[in-house]
C-alpha positions in Angstrom: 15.9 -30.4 -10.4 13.6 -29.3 -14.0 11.1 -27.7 -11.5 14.0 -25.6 -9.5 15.5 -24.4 -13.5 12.4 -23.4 -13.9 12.9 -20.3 -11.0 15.9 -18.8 -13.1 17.8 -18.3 -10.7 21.8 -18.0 -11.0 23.6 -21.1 -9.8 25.6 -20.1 -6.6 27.3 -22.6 -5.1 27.3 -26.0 -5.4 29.6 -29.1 -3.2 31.2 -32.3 -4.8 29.3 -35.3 -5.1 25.7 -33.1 -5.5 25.6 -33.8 -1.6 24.3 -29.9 -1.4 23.4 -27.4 -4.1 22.0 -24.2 -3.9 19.6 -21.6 -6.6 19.9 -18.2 -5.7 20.7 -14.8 -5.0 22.8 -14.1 -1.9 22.3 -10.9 -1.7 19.6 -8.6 0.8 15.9 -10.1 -0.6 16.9 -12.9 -2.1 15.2 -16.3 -1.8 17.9 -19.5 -1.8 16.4 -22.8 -2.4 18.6 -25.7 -1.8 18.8 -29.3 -2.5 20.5 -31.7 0.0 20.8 -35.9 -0.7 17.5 -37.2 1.2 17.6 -37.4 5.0 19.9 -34.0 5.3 18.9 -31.9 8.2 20.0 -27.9 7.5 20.6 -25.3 9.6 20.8 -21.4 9.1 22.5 -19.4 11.7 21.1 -21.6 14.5 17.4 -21.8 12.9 16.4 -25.4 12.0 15.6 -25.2 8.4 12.3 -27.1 7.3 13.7 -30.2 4.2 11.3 -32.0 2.3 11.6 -36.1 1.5 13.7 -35.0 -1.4 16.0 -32.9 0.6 14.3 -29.7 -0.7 14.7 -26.5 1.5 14.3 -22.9 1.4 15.9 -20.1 2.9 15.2 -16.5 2.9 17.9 -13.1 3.4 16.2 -10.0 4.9 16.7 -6.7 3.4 18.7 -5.7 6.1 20.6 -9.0 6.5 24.0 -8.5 7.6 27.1 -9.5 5.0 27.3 -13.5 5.9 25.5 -16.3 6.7 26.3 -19.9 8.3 25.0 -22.5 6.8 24.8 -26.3 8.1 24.0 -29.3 6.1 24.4 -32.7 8.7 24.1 -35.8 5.8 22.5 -39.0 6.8 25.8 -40.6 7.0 26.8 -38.6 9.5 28.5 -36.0 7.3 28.6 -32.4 8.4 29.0 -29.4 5.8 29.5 -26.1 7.0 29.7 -22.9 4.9 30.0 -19.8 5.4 28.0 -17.7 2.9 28.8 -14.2 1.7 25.5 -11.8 1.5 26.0 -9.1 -1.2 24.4 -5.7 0.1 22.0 -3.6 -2.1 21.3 0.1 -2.2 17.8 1.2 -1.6 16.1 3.9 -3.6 13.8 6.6 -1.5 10.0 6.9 -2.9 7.8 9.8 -1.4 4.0 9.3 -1.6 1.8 12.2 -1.4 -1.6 12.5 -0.7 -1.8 9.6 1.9 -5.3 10.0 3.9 -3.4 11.4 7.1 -5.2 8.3 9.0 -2.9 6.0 7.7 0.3 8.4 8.0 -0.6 8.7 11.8 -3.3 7.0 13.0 -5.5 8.7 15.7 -6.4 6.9 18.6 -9.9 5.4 18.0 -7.9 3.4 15.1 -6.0 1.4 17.7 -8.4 -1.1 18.1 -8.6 -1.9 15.3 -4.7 -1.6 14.1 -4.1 -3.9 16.6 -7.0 -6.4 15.8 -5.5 -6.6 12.2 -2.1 -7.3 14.0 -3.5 -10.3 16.0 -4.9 -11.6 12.5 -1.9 -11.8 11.0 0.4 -12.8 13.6 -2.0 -16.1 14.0 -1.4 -16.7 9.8 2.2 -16.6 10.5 2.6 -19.3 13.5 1.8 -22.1 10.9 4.1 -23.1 7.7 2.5 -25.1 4.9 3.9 -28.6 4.4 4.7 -28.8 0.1 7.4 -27.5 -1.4 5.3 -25.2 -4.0 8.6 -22.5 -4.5 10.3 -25.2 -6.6 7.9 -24.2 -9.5 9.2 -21.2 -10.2 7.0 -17.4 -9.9 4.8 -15.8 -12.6 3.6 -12.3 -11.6 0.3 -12.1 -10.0 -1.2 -9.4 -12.1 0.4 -7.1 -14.7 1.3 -3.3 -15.3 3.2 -0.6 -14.6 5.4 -1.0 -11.3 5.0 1.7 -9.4 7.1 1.0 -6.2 9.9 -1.5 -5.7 11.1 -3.6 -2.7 13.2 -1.9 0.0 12.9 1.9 -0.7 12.7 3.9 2.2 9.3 5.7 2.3 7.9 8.8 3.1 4.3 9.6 3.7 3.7 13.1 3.1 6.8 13.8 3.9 7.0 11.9 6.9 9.7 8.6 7.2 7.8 5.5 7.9 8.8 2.1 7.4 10.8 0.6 4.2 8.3 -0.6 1.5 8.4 -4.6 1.8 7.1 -5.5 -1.9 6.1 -4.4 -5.8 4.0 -2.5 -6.1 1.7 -2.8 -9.8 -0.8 -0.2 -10.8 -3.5 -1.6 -12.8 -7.2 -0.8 -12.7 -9.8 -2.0 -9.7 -11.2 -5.4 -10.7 -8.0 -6.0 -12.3 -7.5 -10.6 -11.7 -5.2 -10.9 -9.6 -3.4 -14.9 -8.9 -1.3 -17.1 -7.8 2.3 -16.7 -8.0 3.1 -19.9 -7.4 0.9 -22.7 -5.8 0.4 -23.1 -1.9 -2.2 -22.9 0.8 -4.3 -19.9 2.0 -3.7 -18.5 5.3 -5.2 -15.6 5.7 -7.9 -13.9 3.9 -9.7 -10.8 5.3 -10.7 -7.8 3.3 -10.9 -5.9 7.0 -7.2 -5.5 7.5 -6.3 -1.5 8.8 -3.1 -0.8 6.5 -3.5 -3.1 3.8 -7.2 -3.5 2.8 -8.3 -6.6 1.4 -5.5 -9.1 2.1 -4.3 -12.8 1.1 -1.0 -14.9 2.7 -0.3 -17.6 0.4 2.7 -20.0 2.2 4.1 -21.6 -1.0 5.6 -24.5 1.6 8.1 -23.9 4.2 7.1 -20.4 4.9 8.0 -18.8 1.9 4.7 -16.7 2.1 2.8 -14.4 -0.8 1.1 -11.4 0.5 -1.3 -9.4 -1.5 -2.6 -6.1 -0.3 -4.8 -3.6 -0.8 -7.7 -6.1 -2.7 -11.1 -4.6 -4.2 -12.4 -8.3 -3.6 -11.2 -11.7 -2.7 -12.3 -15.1 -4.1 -10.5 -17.4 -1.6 -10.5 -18.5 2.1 -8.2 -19.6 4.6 -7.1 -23.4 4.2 -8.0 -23.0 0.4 -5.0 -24.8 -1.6 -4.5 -23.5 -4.7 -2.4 -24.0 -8.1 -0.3 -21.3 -10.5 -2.7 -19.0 -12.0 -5.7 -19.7 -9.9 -7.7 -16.1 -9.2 -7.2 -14.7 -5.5 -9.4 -12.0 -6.0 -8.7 -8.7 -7.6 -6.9 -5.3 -7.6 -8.1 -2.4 -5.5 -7.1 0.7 -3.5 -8.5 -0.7 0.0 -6.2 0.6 3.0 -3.3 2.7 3.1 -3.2 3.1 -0.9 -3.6 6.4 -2.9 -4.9 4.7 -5.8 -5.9 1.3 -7.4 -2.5 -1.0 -7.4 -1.3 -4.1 -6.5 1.1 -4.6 -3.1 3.3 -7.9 -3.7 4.9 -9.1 -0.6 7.0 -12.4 0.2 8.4 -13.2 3.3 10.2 -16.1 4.2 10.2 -17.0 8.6 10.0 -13.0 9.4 12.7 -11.9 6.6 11.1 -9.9 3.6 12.0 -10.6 0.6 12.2 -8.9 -3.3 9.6 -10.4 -5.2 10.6 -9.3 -8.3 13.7 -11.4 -8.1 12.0 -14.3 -9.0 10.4 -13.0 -12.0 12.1 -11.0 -13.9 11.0 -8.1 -16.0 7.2 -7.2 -16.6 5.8 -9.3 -19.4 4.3 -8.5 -22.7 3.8 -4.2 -22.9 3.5 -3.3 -19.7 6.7 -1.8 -19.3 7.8 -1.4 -15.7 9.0 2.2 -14.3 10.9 1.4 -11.0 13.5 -1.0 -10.0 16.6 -1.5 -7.9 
């Protein structure tokens, strides 16, 4: 378990006999990776759970996920465990953007086409899950700087409620490197995309999916594997962006998660502004 330490996480919950443990943060946004003996199967509130030979396994907690969870382990012995899991709820902060080309706030109709073509694209990265286990490594942040908008706040366009922001966002200047969080496999890749420019899905293995938005340029393609710290491509202001930052996403199977979880404060000088 050296490469799951590595996430530094807080140890949750763990069973007798090491037959399940689990790194985490129950709470709203909060990635769980578990570790069953070999051969486990694991089930989260009726959704089979992908498990790797070494009865690795992932789970994710929306930001709106309700206050529990069920999880079930069934042990190749024929052993079931069955927990109930308590989900702590977070409070979100409101951000208000200004300046938002009014294209993006509300979208006129000859933007339909292709709002929905950029829907299609990404809906078709999502179907697959990478097989590899690439969370276990732990997260670095992909590029560095002030953060200038943090997971889950409601926003407001000028002045106008749209969805809740679903990831960090870092300013830093255009051409600004931006890489790998973790290792996994490319799905997506298209600099085309209506709302968020240039972007990159990167499943780190069982779903557990890096997206970064708004690119000035991007050095990958789809079905490209890559390692920690491997270039993607770099910062821009592409889409619905009022200046040059980064957009961090995860998502794990449909629920968003809070990247920033996993890495802890901004390194070195760049000191961050936001948080939750």
């Amino acid at each position: 378990m050296k490469a799951l330490a590595a996430l530094a996480f807080s140890l949750v919950l763990a069973f007798p006999a090491a037959a399940l443990e689990l790194d985490g943060n129950l709470e709203q946004g909060g990635l769980v990776i578990g570790k069953a003996v070999p051969g486990a199967t694991a089930v989260l509130d009726g959704t089979v759970l992908d498990i790797d030979e070494d009865g690795i396994f992932a789970f994710g907690l929306d930001r709106d996920h309700g206050t529990t969870a069920k999880l079930v382990v069934n042990l190749p012995g024929g052993e079931i465990l069955e927990r109930n899991l308590s989900i702590a709820p977070r409070e979100w902060k409101i951000q208000r953007v200004e300046g938002v080309p009014q294209k993006f706030v509300t979208p006129p109709p000859e933007a339909m086409e292709a709002i929905a073509r950029s829907t299609r694209v990404k809906n078709e990265a999502r179907k697959t899950r990478a097989e590899g286990s690439w969370f276990r490594e732990g997260f670095i942040w992909p590029a560095t700087g002030p953060v200038s908008g943090v997971f889950g706040s409601q926003r407001y366009y000028n002045g106008e409620p749209r969805r809740p922001h679903y990831g960090v966002d870092v300013a830093a200047p255009t051409g600004t490197p931006i890489v790998a969080p973790a290792g996994g496999v490319v799905t997506l890749a298209d600099m085309d995309m209506y709302f968020e420019g240039g972007l990159v899905f990167l499943d780190h293995g069982q779903g557990v999916t890096s997206l970064m938005m708004h690119m000035s340029r991007i050095d990958v393609k789809a079905g490209d594997r890559v390692e920690q710290g491997d270039v993607l491509g770099a910062v821009g202001g592409t889409g619905r962006a009022t200046g040059p930052h980064l957009h961090w996403g995860l998502y794990w199977r449909g629920a968003w998660l809070d990247p920033e979880r996993l890495v802890g404060p901004m390194p070195s000088s760049d000191a961050a502004t936001g948080g939750n």
